[in-house]
TORKOL-4160 file (C-alpha; in steps of 0.2 Angstrom, whole numbers, padded with zeros to 4 digits, m for minus):
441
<pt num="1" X="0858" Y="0424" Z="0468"/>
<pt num="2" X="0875" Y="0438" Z="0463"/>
<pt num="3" X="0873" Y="0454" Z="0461"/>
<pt num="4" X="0874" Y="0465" Z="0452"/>
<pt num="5" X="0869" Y="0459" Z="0435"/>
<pt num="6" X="0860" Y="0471" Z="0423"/>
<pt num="7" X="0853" Y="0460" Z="0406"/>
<pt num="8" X="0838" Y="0471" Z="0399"/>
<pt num="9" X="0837" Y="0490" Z="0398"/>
<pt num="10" X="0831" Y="0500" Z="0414"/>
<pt num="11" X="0817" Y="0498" Z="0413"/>
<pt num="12" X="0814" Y="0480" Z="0406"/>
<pt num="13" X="0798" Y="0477" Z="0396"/>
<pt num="14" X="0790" Y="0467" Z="0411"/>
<pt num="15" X="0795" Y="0481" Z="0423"/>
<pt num="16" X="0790" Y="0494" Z="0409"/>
<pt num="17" X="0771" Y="0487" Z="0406"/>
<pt num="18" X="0770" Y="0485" Z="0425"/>
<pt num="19" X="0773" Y="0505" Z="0429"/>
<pt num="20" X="0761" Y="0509" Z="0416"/>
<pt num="21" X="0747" Y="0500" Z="0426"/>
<pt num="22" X="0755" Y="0507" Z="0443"/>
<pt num="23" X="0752" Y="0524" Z="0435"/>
<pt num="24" X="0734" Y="0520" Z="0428"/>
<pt num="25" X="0729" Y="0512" Z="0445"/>
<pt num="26" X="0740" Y="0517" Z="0460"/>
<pt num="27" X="0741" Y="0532" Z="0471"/>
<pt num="28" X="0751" Y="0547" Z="0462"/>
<pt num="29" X="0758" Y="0551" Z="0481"/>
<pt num="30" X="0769" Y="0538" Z="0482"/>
<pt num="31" X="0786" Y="0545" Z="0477"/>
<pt num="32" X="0798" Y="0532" Z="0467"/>
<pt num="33" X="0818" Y="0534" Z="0466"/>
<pt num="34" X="0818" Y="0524" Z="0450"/>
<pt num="35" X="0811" Y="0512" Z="0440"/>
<pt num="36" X="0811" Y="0496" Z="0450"/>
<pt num="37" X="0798" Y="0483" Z="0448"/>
<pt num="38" X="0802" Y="0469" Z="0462"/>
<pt num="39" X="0798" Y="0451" Z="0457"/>
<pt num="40" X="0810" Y="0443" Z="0473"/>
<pt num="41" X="0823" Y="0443" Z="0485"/>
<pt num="42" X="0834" Y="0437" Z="0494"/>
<pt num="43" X="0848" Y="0443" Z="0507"/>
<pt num="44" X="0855" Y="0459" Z="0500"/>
<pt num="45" X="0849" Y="0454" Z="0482"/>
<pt num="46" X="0833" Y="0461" Z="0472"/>
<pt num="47" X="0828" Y="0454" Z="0457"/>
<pt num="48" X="0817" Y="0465" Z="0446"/>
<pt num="49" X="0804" Y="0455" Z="0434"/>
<pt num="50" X="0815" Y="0454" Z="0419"/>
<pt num="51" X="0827" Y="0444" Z="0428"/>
<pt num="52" X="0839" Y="0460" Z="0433"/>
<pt num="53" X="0848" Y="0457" Z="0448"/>
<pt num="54" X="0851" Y="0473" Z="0461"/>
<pt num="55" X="0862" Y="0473" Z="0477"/>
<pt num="56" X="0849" Y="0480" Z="0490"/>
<pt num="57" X="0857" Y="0495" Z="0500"/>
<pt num="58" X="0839" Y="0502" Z="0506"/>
<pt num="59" X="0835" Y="0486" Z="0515"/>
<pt num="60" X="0818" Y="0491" Z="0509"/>
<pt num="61" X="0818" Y="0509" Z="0519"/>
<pt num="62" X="0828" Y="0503" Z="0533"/>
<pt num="63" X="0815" Y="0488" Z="0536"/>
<pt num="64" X="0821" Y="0471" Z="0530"/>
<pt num="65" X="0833" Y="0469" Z="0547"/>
<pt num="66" X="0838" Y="0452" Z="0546"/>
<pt num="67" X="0841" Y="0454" Z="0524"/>
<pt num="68" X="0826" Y="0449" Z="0513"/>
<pt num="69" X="0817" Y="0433" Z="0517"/>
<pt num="70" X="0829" Y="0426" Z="0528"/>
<pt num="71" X="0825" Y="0407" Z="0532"/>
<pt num="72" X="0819" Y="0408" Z="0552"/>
<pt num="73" X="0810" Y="0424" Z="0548"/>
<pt num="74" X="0799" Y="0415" Z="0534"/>
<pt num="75" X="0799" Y="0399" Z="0543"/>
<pt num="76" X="0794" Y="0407" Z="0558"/>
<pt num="77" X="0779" Y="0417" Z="0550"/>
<pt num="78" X="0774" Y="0402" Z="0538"/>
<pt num="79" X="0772" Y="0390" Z="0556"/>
<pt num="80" X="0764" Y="0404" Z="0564"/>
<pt num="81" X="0750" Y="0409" Z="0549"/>
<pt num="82" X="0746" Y="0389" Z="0549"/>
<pt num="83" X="0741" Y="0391" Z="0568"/>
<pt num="84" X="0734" Y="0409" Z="0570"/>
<pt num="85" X="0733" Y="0422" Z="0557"/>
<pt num="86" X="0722" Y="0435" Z="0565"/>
<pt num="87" X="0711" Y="0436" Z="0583"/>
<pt num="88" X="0715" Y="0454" Z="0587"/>
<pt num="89" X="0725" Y="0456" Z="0603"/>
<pt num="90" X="0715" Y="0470" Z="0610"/>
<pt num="91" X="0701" Y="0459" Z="0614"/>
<pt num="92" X="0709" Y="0442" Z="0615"/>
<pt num="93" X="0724" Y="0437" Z="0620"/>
<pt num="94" X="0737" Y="0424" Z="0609"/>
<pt num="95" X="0755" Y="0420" Z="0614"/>
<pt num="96" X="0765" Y="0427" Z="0601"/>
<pt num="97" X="0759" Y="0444" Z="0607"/>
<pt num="98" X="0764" Y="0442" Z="0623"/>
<pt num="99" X="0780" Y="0433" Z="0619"/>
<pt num="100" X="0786" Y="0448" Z="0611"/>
<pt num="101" X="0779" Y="0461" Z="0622"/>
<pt num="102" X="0791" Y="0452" Z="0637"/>
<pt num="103" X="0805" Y="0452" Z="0622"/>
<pt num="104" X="0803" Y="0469" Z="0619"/>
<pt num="105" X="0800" Y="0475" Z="0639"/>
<pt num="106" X="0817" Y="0467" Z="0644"/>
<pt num="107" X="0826" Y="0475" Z="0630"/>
<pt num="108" X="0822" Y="0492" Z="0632"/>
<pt num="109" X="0836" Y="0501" Z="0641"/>
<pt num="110" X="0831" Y="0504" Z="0658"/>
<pt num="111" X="0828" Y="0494" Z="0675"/>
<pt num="112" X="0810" Y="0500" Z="0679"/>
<pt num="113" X="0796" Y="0486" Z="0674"/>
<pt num="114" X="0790" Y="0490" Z="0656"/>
<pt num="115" X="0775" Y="0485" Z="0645"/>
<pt num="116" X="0772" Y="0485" Z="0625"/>
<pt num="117" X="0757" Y="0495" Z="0617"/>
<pt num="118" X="0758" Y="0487" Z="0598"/>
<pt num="119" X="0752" Y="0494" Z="0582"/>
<pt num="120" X="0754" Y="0494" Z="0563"/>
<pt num="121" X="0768" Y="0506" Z="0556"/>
<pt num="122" X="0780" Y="0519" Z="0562"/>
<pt num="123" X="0768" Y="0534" Z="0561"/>
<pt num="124" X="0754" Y="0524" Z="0572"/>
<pt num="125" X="0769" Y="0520" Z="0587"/>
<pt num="126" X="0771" Y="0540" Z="0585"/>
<pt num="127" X="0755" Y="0543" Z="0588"/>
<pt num="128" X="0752" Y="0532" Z="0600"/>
<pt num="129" X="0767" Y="0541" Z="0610"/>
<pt num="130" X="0761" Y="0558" Z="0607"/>
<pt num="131" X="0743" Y="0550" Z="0615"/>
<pt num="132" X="0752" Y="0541" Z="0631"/>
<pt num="133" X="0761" Y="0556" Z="0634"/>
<pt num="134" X="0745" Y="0566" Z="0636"/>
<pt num="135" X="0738" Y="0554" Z="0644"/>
<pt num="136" X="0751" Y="0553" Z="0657"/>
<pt num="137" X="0757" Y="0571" Z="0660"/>
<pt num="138" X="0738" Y="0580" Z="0657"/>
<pt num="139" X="0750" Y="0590" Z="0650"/>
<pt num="140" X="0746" Y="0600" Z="0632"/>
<pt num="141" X="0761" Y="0607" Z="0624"/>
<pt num="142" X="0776" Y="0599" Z="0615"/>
<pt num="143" X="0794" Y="0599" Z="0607"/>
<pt num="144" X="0800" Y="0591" Z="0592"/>
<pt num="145" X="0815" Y="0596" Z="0580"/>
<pt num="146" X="0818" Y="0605" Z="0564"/>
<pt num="147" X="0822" Y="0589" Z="0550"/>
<pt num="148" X="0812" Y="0578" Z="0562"/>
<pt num="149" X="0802" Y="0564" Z="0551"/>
<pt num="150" X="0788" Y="0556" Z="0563"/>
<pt num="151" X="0776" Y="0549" Z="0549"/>
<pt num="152" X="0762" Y="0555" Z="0540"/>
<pt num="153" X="0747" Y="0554" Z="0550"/>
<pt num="154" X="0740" Y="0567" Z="0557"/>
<pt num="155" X="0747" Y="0569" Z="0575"/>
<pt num="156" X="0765" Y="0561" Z="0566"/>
<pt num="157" X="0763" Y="0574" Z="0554"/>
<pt num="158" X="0762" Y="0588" Z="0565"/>
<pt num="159" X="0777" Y="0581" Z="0573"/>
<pt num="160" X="0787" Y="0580" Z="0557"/>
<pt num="161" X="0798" Y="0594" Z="0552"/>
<pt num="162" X="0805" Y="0586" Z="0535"/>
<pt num="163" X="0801" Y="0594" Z="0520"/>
<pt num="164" X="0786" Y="0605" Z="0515"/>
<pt num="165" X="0779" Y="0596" Z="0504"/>
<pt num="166" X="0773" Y="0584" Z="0516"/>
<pt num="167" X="0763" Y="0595" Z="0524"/>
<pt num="168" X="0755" Y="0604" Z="0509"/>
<pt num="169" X="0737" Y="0608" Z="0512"/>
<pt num="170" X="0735" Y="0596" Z="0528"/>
<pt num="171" X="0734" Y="0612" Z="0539"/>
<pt num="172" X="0728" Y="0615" Z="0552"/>
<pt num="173" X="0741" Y="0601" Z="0563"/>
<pt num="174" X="0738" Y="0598" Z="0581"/>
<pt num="175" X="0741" Y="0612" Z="0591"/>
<pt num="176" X="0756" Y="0617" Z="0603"/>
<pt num="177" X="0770" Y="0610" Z="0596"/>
<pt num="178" X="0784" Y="0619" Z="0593"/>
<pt num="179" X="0798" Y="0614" Z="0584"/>
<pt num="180" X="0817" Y="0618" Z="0586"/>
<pt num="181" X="0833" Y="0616" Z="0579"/>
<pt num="182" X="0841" Y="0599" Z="0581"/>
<pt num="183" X="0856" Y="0598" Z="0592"/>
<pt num="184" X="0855" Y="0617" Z="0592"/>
<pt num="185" X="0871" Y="0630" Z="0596"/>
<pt num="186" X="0871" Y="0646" Z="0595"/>
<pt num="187" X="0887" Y="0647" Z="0592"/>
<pt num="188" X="0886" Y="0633" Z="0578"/>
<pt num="189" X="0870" Y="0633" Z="0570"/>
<pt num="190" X="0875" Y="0619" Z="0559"/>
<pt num="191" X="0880" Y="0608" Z="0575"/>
<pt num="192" X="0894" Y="0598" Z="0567"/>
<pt num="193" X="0909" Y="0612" Z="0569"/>
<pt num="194" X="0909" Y="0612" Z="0588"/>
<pt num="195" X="0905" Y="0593" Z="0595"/>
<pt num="196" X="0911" Y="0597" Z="0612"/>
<pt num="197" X="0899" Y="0611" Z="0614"/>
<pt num="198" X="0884" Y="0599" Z="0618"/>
<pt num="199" X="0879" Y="0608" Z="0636"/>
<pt num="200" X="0877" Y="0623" Z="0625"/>
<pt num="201" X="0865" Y="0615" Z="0613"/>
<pt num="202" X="0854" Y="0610" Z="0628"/>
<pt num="203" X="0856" Y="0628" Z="0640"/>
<pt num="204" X="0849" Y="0637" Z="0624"/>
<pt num="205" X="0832" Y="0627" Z="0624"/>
<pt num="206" X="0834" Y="0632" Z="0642"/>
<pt num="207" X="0837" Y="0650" Z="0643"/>
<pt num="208" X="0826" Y="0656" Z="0627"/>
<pt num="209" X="0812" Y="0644" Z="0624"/>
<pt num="210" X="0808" Y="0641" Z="0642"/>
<pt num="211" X="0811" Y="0661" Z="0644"/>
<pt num="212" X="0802" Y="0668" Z="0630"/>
<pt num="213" X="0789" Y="0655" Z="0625"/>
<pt num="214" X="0786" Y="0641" Z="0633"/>
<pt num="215" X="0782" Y="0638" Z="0650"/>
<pt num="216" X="0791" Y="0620" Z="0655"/>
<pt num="217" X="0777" Y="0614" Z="0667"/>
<pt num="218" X="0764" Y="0614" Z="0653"/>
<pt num="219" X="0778" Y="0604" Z="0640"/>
<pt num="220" X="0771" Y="0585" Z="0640"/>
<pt num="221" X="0785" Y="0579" Z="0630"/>
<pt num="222" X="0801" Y="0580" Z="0620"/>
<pt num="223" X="0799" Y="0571" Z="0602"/>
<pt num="224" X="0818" Y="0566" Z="0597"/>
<pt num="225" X="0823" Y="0554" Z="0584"/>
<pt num="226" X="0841" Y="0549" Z="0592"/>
<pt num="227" X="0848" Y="0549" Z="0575"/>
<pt num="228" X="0839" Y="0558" Z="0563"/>
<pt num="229" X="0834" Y="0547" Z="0549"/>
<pt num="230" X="0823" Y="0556" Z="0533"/>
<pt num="231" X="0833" Y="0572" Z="0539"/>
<pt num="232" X="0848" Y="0567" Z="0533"/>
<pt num="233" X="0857" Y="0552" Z="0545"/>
<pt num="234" X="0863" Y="0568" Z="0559"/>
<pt num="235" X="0870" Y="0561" Z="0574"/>
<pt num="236" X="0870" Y="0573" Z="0587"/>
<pt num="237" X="0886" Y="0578" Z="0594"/>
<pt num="238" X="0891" Y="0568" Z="0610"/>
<pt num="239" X="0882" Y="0572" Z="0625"/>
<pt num="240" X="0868" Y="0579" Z="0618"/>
<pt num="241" X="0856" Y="0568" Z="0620"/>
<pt num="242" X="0864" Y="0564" Z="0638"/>
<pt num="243" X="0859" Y="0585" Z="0642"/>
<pt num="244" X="0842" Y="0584" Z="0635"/>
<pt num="245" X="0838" Y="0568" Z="0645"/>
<pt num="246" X="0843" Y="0580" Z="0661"/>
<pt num="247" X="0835" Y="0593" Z="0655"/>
<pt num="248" X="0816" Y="0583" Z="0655"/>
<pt num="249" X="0819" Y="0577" Z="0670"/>
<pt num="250" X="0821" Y="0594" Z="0680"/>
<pt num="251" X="0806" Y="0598" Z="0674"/>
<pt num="252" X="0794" Y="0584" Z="0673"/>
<pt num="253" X="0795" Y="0581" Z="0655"/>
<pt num="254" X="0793" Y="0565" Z="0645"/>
<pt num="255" X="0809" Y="0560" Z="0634"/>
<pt num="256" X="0801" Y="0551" Z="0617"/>
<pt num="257" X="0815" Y="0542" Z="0609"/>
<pt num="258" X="0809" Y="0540" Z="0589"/>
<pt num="259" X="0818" Y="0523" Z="0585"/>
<pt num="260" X="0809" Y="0520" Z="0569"/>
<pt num="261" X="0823" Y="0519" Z="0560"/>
<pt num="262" X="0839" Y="0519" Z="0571"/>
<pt num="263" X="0831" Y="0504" Z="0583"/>
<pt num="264" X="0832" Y="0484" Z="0581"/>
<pt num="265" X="0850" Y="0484" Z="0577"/>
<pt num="266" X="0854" Y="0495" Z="0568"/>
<pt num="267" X="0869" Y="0504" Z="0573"/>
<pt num="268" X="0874" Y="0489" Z="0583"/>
<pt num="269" X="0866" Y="0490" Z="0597"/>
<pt num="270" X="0846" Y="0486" Z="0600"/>
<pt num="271" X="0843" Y="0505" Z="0602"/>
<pt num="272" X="0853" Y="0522" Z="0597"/>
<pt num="273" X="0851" Y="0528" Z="0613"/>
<pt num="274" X="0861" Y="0516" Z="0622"/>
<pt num="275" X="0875" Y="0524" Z="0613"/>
<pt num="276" X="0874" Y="0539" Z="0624"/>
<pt num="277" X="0871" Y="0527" Z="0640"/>
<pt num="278" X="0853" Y="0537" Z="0639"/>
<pt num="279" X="0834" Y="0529" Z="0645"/>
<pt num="280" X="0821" Y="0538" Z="0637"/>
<pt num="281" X="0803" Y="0537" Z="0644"/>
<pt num="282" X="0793" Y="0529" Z="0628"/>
<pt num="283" X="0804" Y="0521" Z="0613"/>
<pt num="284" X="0792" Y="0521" Z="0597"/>
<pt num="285" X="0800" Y="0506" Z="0587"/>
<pt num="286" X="0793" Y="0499" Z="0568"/>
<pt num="287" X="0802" Y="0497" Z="0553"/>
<pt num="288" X="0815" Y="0483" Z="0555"/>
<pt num="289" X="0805" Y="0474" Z="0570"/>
<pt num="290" X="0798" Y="0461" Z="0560"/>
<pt num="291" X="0810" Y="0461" Z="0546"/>
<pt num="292" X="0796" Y="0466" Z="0530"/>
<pt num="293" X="0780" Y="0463" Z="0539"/>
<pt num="294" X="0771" Y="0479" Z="0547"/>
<pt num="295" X="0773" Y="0480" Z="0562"/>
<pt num="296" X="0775" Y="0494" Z="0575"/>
<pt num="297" X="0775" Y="0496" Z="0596"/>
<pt num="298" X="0781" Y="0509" Z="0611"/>
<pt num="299" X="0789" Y="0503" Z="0626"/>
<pt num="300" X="0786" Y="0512" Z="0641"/>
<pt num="301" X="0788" Y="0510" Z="0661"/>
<pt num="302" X="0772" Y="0502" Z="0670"/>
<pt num="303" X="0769" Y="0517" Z="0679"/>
<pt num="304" X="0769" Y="0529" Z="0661"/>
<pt num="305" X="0760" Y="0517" Z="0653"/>
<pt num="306" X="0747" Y="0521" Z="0663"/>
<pt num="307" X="0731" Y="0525" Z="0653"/>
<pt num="308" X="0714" Y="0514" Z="0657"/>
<pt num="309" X="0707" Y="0499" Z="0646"/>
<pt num="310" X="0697" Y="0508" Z="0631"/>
<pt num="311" X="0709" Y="0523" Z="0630"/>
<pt num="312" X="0718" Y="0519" Z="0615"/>
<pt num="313" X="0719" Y="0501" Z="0602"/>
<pt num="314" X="0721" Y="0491" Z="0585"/>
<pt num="315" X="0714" Y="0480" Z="0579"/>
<pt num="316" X="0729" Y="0473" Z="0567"/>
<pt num="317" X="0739" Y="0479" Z="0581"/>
<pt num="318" X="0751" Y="0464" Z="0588"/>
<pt num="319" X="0744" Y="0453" Z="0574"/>
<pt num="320" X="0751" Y="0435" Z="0578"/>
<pt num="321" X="0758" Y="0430" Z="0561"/>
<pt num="322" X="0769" Y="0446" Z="0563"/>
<pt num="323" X="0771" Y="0447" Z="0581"/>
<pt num="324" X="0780" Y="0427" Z="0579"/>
<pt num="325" X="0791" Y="0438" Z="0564"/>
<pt num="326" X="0798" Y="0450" Z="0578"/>
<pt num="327" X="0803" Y="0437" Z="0589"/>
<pt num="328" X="0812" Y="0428" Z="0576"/>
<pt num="329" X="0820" Y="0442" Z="0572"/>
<pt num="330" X="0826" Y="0448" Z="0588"/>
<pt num="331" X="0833" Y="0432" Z="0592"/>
<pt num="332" X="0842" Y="0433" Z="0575"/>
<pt num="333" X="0849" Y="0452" Z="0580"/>
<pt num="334" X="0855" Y="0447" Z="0597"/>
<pt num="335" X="0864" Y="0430" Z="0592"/>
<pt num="336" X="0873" Y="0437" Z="0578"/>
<pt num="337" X="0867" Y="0452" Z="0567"/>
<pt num="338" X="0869" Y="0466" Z="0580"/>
<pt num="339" X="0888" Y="0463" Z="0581"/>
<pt num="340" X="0888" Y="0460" Z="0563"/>
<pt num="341" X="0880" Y="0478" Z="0560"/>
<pt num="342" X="0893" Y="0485" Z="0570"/>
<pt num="343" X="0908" Y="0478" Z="0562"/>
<pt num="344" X="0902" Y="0481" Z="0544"/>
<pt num="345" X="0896" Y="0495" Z="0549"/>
<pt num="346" X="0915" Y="0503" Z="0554"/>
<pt num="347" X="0919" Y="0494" Z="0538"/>
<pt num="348" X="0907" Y="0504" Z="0527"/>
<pt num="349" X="0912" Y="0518" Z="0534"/>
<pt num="350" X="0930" Y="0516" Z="0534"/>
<pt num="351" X="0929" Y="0513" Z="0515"/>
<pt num="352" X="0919" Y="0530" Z="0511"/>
<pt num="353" X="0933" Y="0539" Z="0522"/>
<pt num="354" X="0946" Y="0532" Z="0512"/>
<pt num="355" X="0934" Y="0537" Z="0495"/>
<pt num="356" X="0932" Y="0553" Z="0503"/>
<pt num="357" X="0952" Y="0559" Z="0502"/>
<pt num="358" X="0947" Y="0556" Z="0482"/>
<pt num="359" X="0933" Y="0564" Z="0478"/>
<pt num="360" X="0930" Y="0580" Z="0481"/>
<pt num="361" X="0912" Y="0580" Z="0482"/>
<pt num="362" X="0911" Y="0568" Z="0498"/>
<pt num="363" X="0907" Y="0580" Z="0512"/>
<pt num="364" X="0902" Y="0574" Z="0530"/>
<pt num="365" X="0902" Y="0557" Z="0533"/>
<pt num="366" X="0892" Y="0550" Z="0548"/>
<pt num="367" X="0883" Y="0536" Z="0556"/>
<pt num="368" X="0881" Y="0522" Z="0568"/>
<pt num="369" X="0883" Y="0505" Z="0565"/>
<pt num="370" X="0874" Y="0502" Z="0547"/>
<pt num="371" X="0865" Y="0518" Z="0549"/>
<pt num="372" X="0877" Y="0528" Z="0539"/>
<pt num="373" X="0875" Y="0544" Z="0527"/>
<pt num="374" X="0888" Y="0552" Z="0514"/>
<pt num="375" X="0885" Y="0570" Z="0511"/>
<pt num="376" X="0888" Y="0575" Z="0492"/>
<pt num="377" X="0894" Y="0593" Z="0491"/>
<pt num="378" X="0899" Y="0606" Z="0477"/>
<pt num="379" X="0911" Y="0612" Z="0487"/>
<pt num="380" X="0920" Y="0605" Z="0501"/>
<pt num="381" X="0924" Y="0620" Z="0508"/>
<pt num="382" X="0910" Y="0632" Z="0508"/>
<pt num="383" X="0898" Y="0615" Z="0513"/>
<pt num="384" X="0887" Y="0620" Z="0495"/>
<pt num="385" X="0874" Y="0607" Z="0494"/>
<pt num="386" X="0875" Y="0594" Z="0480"/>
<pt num="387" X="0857" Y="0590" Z="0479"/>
<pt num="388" X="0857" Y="0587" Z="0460"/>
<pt num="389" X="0871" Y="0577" Z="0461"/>
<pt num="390" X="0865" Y="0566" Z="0475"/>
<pt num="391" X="0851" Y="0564" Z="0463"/>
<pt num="392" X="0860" Y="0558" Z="0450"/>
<pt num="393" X="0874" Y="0546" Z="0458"/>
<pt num="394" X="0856" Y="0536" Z="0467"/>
<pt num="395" X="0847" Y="0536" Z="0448"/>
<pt num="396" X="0865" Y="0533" Z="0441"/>
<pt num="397" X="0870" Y="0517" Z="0454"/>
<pt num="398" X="0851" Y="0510" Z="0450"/>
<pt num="399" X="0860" Y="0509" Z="0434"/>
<pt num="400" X="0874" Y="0497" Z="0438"/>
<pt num="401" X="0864" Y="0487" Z="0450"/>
<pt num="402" X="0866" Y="0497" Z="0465"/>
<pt num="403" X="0851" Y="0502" Z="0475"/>
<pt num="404" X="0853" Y="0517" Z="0487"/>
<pt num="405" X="0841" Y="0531" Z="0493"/>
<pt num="406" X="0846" Y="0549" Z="0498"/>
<pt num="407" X="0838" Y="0560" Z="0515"/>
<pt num="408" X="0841" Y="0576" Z="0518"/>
<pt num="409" X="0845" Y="0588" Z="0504"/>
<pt num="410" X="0860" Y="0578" Z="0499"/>
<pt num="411" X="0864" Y="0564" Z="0510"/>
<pt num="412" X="0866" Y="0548" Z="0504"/>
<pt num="413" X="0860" Y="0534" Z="0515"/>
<pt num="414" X="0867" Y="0516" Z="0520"/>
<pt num="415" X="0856" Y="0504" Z="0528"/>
<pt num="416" X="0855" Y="0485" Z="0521"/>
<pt num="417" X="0852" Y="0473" Z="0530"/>
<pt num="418" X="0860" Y="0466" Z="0545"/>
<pt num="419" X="0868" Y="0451" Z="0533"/>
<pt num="420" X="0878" Y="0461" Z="0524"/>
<pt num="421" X="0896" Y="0454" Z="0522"/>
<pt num="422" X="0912" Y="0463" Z="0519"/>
<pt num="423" X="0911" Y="0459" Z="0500"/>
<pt num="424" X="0897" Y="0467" Z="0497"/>
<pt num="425" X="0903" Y="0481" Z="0506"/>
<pt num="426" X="0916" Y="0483" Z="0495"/>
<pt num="427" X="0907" Y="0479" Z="0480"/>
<pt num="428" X="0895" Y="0494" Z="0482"/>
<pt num="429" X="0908" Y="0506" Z="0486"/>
<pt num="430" X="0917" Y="0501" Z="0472"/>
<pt num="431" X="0901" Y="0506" Z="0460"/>
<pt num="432" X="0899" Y="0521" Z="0471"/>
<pt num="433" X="0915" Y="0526" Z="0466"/>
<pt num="434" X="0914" Y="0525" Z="0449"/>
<pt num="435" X="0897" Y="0533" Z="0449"/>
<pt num="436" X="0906" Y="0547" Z="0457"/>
<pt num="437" X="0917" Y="0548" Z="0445"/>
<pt num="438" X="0904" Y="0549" Z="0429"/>
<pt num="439" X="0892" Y="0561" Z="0438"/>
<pt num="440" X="0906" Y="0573" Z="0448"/>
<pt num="441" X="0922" Y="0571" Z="0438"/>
């Protein structure tokens, strides 16, 4: 299948009659960039139900890894549900569980002997972490950061620091947990004008928190996403995460490395944090593991991992048809698509540099492999937010056949699948562009 190729009105009448059964039936918390109904895909290519034809730069939320129903991935999970669909792998025991547990255990950066907890989604590796961390330090309080997204259940929730509507009448949230600017200067508050000040960003947690309001010995753990994904695709400035791993270690306190969305691959190497050379002490992993089927996990050393049999489980957890997913698709990332990631990643961003000396409403650009984010801005200089802009080139690329999704108050993100090529690289900053063009003269 190409793409783009737009042939009906947006919406088409299929897709039309189909949102007005989603709104009839279908939960109104589910929030909607546009008016997509999906009928198939393949690669980087969506088709909608009237036959429109969308290049995929969402990846389905950073999920679809290895691109949309790539061959060994559905090979791999049609062999697998025609053996095993379900046994529960917290009672029972089945092979692909323990495949990719091993899989996942010798990945994860680190030389200590590992073990895999599995679950369902993003939120439910985050709360398994927060639990474990407990667990192991008997330990109450904890840190996470100002534009953290950890999920939406409860213990996530508390976690998250994203936007307030998210936490709209859930309160009250877990207790003691206090959240804290990300990659935090006092002398830069917005982090990104002094990147060789990173020692400073760590000293102040340091010298205030641990001064005035936190005692470190009672701190179970340190809730980090090493690139901050829903908050706008920050990377922290070098170092940073290299003086926060320091940092927990002095004191005995856990390092959580949220790699929901910046792990399997995706900025071209198995996990962010082996940009900074850094091992954290639990790695919460979902999203792209099993390339579209749900599927989360944390990875911890044997003696963390340490809670007794009973302690925490679920039932779909490490379900087989998904677990033989994962291992396709990690044997897909390290054979090919990791280097690919960052190659088109460079590529990608080279591009949006280059688009950048043009447009005046490019701010910061930033990212790691094909975790990338554009910031759109009123003005360059004084960094005024474009929110409403951002809004409109992501409504207005929909449009044209692009699909793209924002974080932050005006990022735009990049995260397609692993598969992407060079051309279709090109092509989507070439709609980009002239999107820019109509919406920001």
């Amino acid at each position: 299948m190409k793409a783009p190729h737009i042939q009906t009105v947006l919406p088409g009448p299929k897709a039309s009659e189909q949102i007005k059964a989603d709104k009839a039936f279908v939960s109104p918390s589910y929030t909607r960039a546009y008016p997509l109904v999906v009928d198939k895909a393949q690669g980087l290519v969506i088709q909608d139900v009237d036959g429109n034809r969308f290049l995929d730069f969402t990846a389905g939320i950073a999920v679809t890894t290895t691109g949309h129903c790539h061959p060994k991935v559905v090979e791999a999970i049609r062999n697998q549900a025609g053996r095993l669909l379900h046994m529960s792998g917290t009672d029972f025991y089945y092979e692909p569980q323990i495949d990719l547990a091993q899989k996942l255990a010798t990945l994860a950066p680190g030389d200590k002997p590992k073990k895999a907890f599995f679950c369902n989604s993003g939120a439910e590796a985050v709360e398994a972490s927060f639990k474990l961390a407990r667990w192991h330090t008997r330990r109450e309080l904890n840190i996470a950061f100002y534009g953290a997204f950890h999920g939406r259940t409860m213990g996530a929730l508390s976690l998250t620091a994203s936007k307030s509507i998210q936490k709209k009448h859930y309160h009250p949230f877990v207790p003691g947990i206090t959240h804290i600017p990300y990659a935090y200067c006092y002398r830069c508050p917005y982090n990104l004008t002094y990147p060789a000040c990173e020692l400073e960003c760590v000293r102040w947690i340091e010298e205030n928190l641990f001064r005035t309001t936190m005692s470190p010995d009672q701190i179970g753990a340190i809730f980090v996403e090493p690139v901050q994904g829903e908050g706008g695709y920050v990377v922290p400035p070098k170092g940073y995460l290299e003086a926060l791993r320091k940092l927990t270690k002095k004191y005995g306190i856990l390092l959580v490395a949220d790699e929901v969305q910046s792990g399997m691959g995706r900025t071209g190497k198995m996990y962010a944090v082996e940009h900074a050379g850094v091992v954290p002490d639990i790695i919460a992993m979902a999203k792209g593991i099993a390339s579209g089927l749900p599927l989360g996990a944390i990875v911890a050393p044997t003696e963390i991992m340490d809670w007794e049999a009973g302690s925490h489980a679920s039932t779909f957890g490490g379900n087989p048809v998904a677990c033989a997913a994962a291992v396709a698709t990690i044997d897909l990332l390290q054979n090919e698509l990791m280097e690919n990631a960052a190659k088109q990643g460079e590529h990608l961003k080279k591009g949006l540099f280059e688009m950048q000396k043009q447009r005046e409403c490019i701010g910061d650009v930033r990212g790691l492999g094909l975790m990338v984010g554009a910031e759109i801005v009123k003005d360059r200089h004084t960094k005024e937010r474009g929110s409403d802009w951002r809004n409109a080139i992501v409504q207005k690329a929909f449009e044209k056949g692009l699909l793209l999704l924002g974080c932050g108050e005006n990022t735009i993100r990049f995260c397609p699948g692993l598969v992407v090529s060079s051309e279709e690289i090109d092509t989507c900053l070439n709609i980009l562009d002239e999107v820019i063009k109509e919406v920001a003269g």
